[in-house]
Each structure stands twice: as C-alpha cells, then as structure tokens.
N, C-alpha and C positions, 0 to 999 in steps of 0.2 A: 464388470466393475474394476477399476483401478485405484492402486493406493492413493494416487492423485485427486481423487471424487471424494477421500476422507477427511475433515480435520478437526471434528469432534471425534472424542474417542470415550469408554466406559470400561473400566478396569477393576478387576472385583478376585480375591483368592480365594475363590469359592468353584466347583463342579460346576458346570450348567452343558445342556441340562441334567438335573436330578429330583429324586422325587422329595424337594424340602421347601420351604417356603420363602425361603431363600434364593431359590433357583425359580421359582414362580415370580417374585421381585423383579428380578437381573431381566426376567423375560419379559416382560410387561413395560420394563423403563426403556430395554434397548428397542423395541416396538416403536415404543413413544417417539424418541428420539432419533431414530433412524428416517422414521415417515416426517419430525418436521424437519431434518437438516439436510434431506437429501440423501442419510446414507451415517454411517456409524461401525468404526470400527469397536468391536467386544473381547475384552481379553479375560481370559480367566485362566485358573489351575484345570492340567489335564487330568484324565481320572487313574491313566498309569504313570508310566516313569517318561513316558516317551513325549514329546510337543507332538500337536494333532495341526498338520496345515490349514491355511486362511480356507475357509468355508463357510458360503453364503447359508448361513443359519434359519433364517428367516428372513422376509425381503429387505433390504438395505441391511442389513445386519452380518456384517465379515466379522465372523469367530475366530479366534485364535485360540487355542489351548494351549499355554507351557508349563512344562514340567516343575512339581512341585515333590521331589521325593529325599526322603533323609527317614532315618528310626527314630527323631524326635520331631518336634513343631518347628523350633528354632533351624535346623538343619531345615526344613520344605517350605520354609516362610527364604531361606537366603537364598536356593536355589531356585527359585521365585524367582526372587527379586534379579539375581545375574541375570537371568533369562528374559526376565523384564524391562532390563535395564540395554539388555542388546537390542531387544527389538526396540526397545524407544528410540535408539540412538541415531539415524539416519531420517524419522519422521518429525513433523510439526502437527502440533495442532493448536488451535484457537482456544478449544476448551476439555476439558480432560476429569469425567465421575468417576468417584472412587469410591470403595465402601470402606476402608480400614487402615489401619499405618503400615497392612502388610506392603500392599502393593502403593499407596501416597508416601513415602518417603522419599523413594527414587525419585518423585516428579519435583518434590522440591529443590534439584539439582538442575533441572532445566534451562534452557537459555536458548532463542527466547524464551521466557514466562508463559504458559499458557495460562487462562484463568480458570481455576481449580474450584472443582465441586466436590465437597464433603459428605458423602451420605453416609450419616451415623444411624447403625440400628443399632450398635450396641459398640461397648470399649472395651481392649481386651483388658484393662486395669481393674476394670467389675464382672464380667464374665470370665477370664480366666481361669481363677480358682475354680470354679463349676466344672472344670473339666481337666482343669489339670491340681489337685487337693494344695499340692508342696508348694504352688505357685505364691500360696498366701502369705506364707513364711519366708519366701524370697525377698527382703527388700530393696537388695538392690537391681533385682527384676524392673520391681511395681516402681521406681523410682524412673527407670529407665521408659520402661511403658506410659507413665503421667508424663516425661516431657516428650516422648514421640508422639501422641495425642496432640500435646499442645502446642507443637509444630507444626503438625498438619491443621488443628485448626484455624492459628494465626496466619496462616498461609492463603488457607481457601476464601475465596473472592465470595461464595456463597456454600452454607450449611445447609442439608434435607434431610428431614429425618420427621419419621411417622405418628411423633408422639408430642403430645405437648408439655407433658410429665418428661420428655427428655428433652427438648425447647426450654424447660422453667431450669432441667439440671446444670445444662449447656451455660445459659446466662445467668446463673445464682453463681454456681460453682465453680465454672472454667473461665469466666470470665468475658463470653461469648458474648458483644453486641446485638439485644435482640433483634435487631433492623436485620441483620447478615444472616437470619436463621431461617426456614421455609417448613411449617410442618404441612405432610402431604400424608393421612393418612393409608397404610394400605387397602387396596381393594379387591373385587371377586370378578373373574368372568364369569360373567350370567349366563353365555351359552354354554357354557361346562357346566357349572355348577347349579342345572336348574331345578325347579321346584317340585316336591311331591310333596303333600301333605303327611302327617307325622302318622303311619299305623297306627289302628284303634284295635288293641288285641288284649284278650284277657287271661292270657295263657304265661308263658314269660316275659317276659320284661329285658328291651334287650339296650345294653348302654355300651356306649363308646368313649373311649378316647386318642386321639390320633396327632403325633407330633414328637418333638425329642424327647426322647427319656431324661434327663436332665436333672438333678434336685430341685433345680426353680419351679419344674412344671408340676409338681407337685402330685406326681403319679400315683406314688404310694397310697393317699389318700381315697383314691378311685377305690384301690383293693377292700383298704377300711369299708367305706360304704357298702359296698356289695355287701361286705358281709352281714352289714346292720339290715340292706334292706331284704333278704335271703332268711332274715326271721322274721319276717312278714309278709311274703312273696317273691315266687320264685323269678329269680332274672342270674342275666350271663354280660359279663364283660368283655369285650373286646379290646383291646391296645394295640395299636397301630403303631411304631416307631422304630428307630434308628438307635439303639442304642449295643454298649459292647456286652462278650457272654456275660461279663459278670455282671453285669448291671442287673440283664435278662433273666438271670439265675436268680438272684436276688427278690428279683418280682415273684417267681414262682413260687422261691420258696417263701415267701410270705403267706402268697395265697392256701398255699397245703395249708402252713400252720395254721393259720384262722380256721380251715375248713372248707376251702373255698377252690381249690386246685380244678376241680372240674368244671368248676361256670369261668374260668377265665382260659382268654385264647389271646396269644402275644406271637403278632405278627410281624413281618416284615414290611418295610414304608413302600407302599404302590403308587400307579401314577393314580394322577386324578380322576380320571373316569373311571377305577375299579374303586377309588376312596367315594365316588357320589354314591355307586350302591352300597357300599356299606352305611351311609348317611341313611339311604334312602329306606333300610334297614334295621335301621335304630331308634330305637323310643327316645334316645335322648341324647344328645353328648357332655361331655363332662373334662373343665378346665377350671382345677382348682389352682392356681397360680398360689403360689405362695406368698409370704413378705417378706422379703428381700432385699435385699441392695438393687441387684439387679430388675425387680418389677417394680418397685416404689421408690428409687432417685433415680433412677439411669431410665427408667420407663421400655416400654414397648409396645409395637402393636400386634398382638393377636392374630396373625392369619389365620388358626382356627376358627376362631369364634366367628371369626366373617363371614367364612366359606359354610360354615354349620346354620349360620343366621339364614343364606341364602337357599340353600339346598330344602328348606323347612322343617330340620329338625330342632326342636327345641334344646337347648343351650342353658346349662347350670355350672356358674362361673364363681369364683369368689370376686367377693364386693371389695373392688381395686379400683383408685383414679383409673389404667389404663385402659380398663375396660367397662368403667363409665363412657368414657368417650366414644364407645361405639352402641350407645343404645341406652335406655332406658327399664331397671328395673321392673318384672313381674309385665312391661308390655311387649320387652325384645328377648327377654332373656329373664331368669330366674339369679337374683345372688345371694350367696350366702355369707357366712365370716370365715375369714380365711382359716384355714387350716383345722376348721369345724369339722369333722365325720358325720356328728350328729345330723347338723345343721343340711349336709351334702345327702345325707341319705333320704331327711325325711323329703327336702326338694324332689328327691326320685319317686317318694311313694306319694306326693300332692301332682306329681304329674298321671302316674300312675293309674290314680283314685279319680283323676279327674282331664278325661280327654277335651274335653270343651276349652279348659285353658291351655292346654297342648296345642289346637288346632289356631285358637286367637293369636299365640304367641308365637305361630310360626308364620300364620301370615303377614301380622303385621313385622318379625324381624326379616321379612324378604322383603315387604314394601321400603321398608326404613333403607336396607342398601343399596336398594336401587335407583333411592332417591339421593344417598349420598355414602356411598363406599363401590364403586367401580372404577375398575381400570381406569376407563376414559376419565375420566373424572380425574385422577389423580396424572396421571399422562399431561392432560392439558394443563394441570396447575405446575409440574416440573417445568415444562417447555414456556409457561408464562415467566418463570423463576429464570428461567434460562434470558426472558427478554428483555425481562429490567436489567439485567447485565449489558445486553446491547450484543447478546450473542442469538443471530436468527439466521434462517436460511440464505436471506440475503447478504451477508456477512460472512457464511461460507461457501458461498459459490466463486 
C-alpha cells in the first residue's frame, strides 16, 4: 500500500487499540470504511511519548500513532495537534472522520477543503468536568470549548453520532440542521461476543459491572446494592474498569464500610475475550447510569449494555431515554429508577428468585441485537451517510 491508494482518512485522540469501547468504535468504523473506499488511513494518539510508524492495522487500515504527551490534557491535546498538523500537511483527502475538537480543529485550516465528518460520542464542554472537577469553575475554559465545538460543527459536511438523545441535543441546542445529523447506533461483534445462557445456581449470586469508573456510570451504586442484596443472599461483585488509585481506593473503601469488602473484586479493563467469560460468568450485569447532563442532554450509547444483551447475560439498567433505545423493558433488560439502590437490589433478587425470566430475557436481548445492533449494520449505515455526500469508492479511486 501507498500513501497515494489513501484519500479518505479517520482521526481520533484516542489509544487504539485498547481495552475501551472507544477503541472497539475507532475499530469497527475504520473496518467499515477501509473495505468500502479501497483503503483508510487511521490516526490516533500513541500509547507512549514516542509516534509508532504507518502500520497495516488491519486490512486496508494504515495506522499511524502520534505522540500525545505533556503533565496536563491541554499540554497532550497540543502536542497532538503539531504532530497532526505535520502529518497532514503534505497529504489530500476527499474526506476526513473525526471524533472530537482535539484532533477537528487543525482540519478546519485545510485548503483544499476536505468534506468533514463529525462523530460526536460526547463534548468535552459536558464531559469535562467528570474527569477533570476544577474544569467546571473554569469559564473561560467552557467558553472556549462551546465555540470550538461549534466550529467544528458548522464546518462538518455531515454529523454521526450514536444516540438520538444526542441528535435531539445537537439540533435543539447547538443549533445543528437535523437533515446534516446521522444517528448510527453502536453495535456488538457476534462472533466475539457470543451466547451462553445465563447460569442457574443457587449458591451465590455473582454480578458485574464492567466500563469507566466515572461519576456518570454510576458505580457506586452497584456497591450499595450488593449490600442490600447480601441480607437476603449471598452474592460477589465484580468491577471491571479503568479508573485512577484514588478513584479505586474509594470503591474499596466503601465497600469495607458497608460490610462488604470481601464479596467485591476490582479489576483491571481486559480484552474482550477474557470480558465474554466473565459475562459468561455472571448472573447478571449491572449499569446503573446516572442523571446527568451527560446521559440525559448530551445522550449516549451504551456499549455495555450491547455486549451484556448479546453474550446472554441479563442486564439491569436505570430507566434512561438512552437506553431505551436499545431494547425494551422486562423483555431485553430489567430498569429500574435511577439512582434507586432499592430499586437496583431487588431487580438482582427477582432475577435471582426467578431463572425462568433470566433465561427469557437473555434470549430474547441476543435475538433483539442481532436483529438490529451489529457492526454490519452500523458500518453499512456510515458508508450509506458517507454516499449521500457523493463520497464513494468510485470517487476515490
């Protein structure tokens, strides 16, 4: 392959790959896109200090990593971008995906113009704060971050993004032309992630949750549960995630103080084939999403809950638009109210008390995905989005 076979490209400041569902995206879209254009160059942040040379990633898929390092954000978001900004500077393309204003700003300096795709999972002007607290108090940050957002959106020829709860925020609130928006929700590879019915055991009870530690996701809540449902039978939690010591420490020591220190294990994020056994594993998983800014205006999609839909274990979610949209109450999934303990616990002991709606609920959330949350499925709706633009193989040959 030569740089000359490229002229759509995908650009993202994110690791890939890695074990997040984020890097499950990036890998699924450049898939897509590389098999209908012929080929796709993929640029992301490297995972050290150093750029990782062009490597055939996957077929048609030329990787590039560069360097993303500084002791703050703002410092590995700029050295990014120089480094972004070099390699763009000698190449053309037709069409150019982006997920965020880290790496879309540079392009909006471009000449020729490529036609720009926005893929919004989320903005840093709402998710910010979640990870950095002081960011909220900043305003002339959030001031600076709302028009770089609304740069790159006025800019991008077409909008993709997973949710229709962030399609409604997009055009209520930013101002976004619903016609220029495409929601695509996320999807599951079904040969990774395939099915076992949910163990019928009467021994412990064993629950999960797996994803960022995050405030939004609402972790804490898991711990609550157990302990409610740990006075009425015995069970063990698992936590799966990516979070820092102190986050991690935090978790612990919660669970001591309730009582609970010994039925909970807080692991490190694996790839997907070691997360299907733990699925396969579990009587239950558990994504109590909070209400927030972040999950009720800005929206999102759930990659958990997909992957948990699919694998067959049953799924006990808080009752959110976003994750309405991927299923149906008590036949895909179990919800409760958000930020309920009660509510979250007694779900665990109705599933518990009762394997027959366990085993309904998992078959039919694996029929439901398969009939509409896969890869393919979302792949061919991008590359459709990409054709009403008038951008197709034939066009980049």
């Amino acid at each position: 392959m030569t740089q000359a076979d490229f002229r759509t490209a995908y650009l993202s400041f994110d690791v890939v790959p890695a074990p997040k569902g984020a890097a499950t995206h990036i890998e699924a879209f450049a898939r897509f896109l590389a098999e209908a254009f012929g080929g796709l160059d993929l640029v992301t942040a490297a995972p050290g200090r150093e750029a990782i040379p062009p490597v055939e990633r996957w077929p048609g898929v030329l990787h590039t990593a560069l360097p993303a390092t500084g002791p703050s954000l703002i410092d590995r978001v700029l050295c990014f971008r120089r480094a972004l900004e070099r390699w763009l500077h000698p190449r053309r393309f037709q069409a150019i995906q982006f997920r965020s204003i880290f790496e879309g700003l540079p392009l909006l300096r471009l000449a020729p113009a490529p036609r720009l795709v926005f893929e919004v999972n989320g903005l840093p002007s709402i998710e910010l704060k979640y990870h950095y607290p002081r960011a909220a108090d900043d305003r002339e940050l959030n001031v600076k971050l709302l028009s770089q957002e609304q740069a790159c959106l006025n800019a991008a020829s077409l909008i993709v993004t997973p949710s229709s709860v962030t399609a409604h925020y997009l055009a209520s609130q930013r101002g976004v032309p619903p016609e220029k928006i495409a929601v695509i929700p996320n999807g599951v590879d079904l040969r990774v992630f395939c099915f076992h019915p949910p163990p019928r055991r009467n021994d412990c009870f064993r629950l999960l949750y797996f994803g960022t530690l995050a405030p939004w996701q609402g972790v804490d809540l898991t711990i609550r549960a157990l302990t409610q449902v740990c006075q009425q039978a015995p069970a063990v939690l698992a936590i799966i995630g990516a979070g820092s010591r102190r986050r991690i420490g935090a978790l612990l020591d919660l669970a001591a103080k309730l009582g609970v220190g010994g039925r909970l294990q807080v692991l490190p994020p694996v790839s997907q084939p070691e997360l299907l056994q733990h699925l396969h594993q579990s009587d239950a998983v558990l994504a109590p999403l909070g209400i927030n800014d972040r999950n009720v205006v800005q929206g999102c999609c759930p990659l958990k809950i997909l992957e948990s839909m699919a694998a067959g274990t049953p799924v006990i979610s808080s009752d959110l638009p976003v994750v309405r949209e991927l299923g149906r109450d008590g036949e895909h999934f179990l919800l409760v109210k958000p930020g309920s303990v009660d509510q979250l616990a007694q779900a665990v002991l109705r599933l518990r008390s009762g394997p027959q709606l366990a085993s309904r609920v998992a078959l039919q959330a694996r029929a439901h995905v398969e009939a509409t949350h896969t890869w393919e499925r979302a792949g061919a709706a991008l590359v459709a989005a990409y054709a009403q633009l008038g951008i197709s193989r034939s066009s980049n040959a």
